[in-house]
C-alpha positions as CSV (number, residue, x, y, z in Angstrom):
1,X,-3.9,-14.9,11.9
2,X,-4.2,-13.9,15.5
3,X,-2.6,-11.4,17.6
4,X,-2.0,-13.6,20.6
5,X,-4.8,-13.3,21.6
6,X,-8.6,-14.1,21.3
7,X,-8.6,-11.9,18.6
8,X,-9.4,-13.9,14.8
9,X,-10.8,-13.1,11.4
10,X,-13.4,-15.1,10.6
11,X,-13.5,-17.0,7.2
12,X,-15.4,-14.7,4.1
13,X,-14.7,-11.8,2.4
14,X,-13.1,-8.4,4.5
15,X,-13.0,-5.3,2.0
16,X,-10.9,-2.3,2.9
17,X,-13.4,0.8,4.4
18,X,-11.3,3.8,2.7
19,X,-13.1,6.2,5.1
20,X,-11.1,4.7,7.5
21,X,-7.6,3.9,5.4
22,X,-4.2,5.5,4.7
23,X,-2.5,4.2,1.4
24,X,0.6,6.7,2.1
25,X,4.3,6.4,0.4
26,X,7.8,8.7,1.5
27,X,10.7,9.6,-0.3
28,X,13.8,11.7,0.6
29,X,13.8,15.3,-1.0
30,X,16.8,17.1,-1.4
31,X,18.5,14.4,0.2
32,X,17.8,15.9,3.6
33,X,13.9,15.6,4.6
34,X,11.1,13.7,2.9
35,X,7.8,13.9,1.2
36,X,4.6,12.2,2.0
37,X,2.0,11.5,-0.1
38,X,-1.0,9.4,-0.2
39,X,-3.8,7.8,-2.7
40,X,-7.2,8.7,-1.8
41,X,-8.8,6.3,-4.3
42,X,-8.5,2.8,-3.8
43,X,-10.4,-0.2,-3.1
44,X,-9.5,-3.9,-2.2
45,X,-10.2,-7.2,-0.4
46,X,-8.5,-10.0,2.2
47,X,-10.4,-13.1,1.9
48,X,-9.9,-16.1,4.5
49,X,-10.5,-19.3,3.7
50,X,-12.4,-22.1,5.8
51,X,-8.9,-23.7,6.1
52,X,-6.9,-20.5,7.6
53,X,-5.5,-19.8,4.3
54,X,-5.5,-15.8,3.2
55,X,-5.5,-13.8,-0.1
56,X,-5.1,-10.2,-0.6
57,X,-5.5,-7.8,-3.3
58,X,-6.0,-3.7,-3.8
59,X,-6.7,-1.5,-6.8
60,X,-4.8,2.0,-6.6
61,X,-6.4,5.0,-8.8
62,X,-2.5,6.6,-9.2
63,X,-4.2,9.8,-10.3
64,X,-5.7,10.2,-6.8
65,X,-2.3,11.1,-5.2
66,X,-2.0,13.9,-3.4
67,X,0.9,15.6,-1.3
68,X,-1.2,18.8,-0.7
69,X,0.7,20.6,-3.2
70,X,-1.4,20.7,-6.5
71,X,2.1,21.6,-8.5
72,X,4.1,18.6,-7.5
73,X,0.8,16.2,-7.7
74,X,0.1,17.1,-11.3
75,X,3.9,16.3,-12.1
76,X,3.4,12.5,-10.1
77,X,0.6,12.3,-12.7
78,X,2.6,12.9,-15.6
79,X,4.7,10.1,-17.7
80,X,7.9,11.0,-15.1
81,X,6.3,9.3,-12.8
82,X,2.8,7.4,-12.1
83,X,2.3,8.0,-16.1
84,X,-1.7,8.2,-14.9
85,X,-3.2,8.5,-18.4
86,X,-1.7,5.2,-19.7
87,X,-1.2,3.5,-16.7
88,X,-4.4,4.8,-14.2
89,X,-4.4,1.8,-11.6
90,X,-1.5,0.5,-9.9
91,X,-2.8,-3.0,-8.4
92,X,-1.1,-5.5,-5.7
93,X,-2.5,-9.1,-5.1
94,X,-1.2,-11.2,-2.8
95,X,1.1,-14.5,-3.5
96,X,1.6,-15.8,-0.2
97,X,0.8,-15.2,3.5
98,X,4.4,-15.9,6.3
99,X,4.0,-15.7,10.2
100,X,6.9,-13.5,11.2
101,X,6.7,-13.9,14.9
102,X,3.7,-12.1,16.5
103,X,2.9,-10.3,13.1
104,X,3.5,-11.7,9.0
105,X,4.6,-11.1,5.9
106,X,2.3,-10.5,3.0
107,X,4.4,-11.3,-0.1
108,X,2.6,-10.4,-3.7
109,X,3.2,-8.5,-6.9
110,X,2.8,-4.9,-7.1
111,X,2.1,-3.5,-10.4
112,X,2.5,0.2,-11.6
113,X,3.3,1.9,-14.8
114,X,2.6,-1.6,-16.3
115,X,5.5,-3.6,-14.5
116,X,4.8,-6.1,-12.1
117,X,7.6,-6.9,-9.4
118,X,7.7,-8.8,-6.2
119,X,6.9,-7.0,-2.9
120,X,6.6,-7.6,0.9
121,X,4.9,-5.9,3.0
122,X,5.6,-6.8,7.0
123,X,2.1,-6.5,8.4
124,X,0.9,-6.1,12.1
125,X,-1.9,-7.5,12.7
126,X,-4.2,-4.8,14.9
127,X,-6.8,-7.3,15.9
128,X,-10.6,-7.2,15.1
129,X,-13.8,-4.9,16.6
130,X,-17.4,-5.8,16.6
131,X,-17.9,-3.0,14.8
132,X,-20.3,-0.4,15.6
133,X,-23.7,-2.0,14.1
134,X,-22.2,-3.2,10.5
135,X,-20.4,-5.8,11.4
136,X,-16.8,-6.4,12.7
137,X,-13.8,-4.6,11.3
138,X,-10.0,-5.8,11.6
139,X,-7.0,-3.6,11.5
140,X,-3.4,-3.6,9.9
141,X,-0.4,-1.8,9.4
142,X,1.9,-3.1,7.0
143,X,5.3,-1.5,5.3
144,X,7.5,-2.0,2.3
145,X,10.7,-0.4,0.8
146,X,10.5,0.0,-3.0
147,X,13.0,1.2,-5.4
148,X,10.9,3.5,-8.0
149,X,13.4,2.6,-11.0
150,X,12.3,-1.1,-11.0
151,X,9.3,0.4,-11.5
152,X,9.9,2.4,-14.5
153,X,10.5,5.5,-12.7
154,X,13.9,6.7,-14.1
155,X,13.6,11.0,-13.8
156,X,16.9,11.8,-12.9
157,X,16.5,15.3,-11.2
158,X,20.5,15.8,-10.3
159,X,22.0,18.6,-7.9
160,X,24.5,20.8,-8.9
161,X,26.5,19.8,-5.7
162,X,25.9,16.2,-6.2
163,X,22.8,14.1,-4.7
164,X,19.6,14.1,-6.5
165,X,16.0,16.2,-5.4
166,X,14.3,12.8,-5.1
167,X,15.8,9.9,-3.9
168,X,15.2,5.9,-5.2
169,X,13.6,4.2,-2.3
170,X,10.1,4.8,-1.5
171,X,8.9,3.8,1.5
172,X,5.2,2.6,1.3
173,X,2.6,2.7,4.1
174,X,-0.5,1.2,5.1
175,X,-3.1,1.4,7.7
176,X,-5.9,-0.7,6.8
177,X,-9.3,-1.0,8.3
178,X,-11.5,-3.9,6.4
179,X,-14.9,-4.9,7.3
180,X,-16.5,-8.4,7.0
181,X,-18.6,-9.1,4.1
182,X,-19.9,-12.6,5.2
């Protein structure tokens, strides 16, 4: 993975620095505006191989979400949606790594709620830092569009005028900061 320019990761183990990530989503509310929400409780890796190769996976604590509004986060915790009590981590792991020109495509399975469906995320690769005296960190930002029903996420919320309070697609979105561990 480069960014065109000297830029590499190095072979080992980079884990994500949460100080210094988003793991945010959006939906449409009202069918006018959306919400955004993020996780504040997650952890994960990207491991490079000798041979270039790349694997990714992240655990998500789904009771962690928060849309600054205490009232709509304990309803996202509740079997309507994230269903946190049986179903506390949503994970994603990685399946395969495509060049999309300058950036890539991380494809894997995303699992929430118990169901596990395809997902890719187009990632843009930020480039990597010496670090400030821990070693060097890399940077991403990667998005997906999900549908929440394939995900078990069915809560019909209709308007009386026609349209729905939530809509289906979820937009997810990362900024990722990962340190080396080698």
């Amino acid at each position: 993975m480069t960014t065109g320019t000297a830029n590499t990761l190095t072979a080992g183990t980079w884990a994500i620095d949460p100080t210094h990530s988003t793991l945010g989503f959006s939906v449409r509310h009202l069918m006018v505006s959306k919400i955004r929400g993020r996780f504040t409780d997650f952890s994960g890796k990207l491991v490079i191989g000798e041979d270039g190769t790349a694997s990714a996976e992240a655990e998500i604590r789904v009771d962690s979400v928060t849309t600054d509004n205490e009232q709509r986060d304990e309803h996202l915790r509740t079997a309507d949606f994230f269903h946190a009590k049986d179903f506390p981590v949503a994970t994603f792991k990685s399946t395969r790594f495509r060049v999309k020109g300058e950036d890539f495509v991380v494809d894997g399975e995303f699992t929430i709620r118990g169901v596990t469906k395809p997902v890719s995320l187009d990632v843009e690769f930020l480039g990597v830092n010496p670090g400030m005296g821990h070693g060097p960190v890399a940077g991403f930002e990667a998005k997906a569009v999900i549908n929440r029903r394939d995900f078990g996420i069915t809560i019909d919320m209709p308007l009386p005028d026609g349209g729905a309070v939530i809509g289906d697609k979820i937009t997810l979105s990362l900024e990722v900061e990962v340190g080396s561990q080698s």
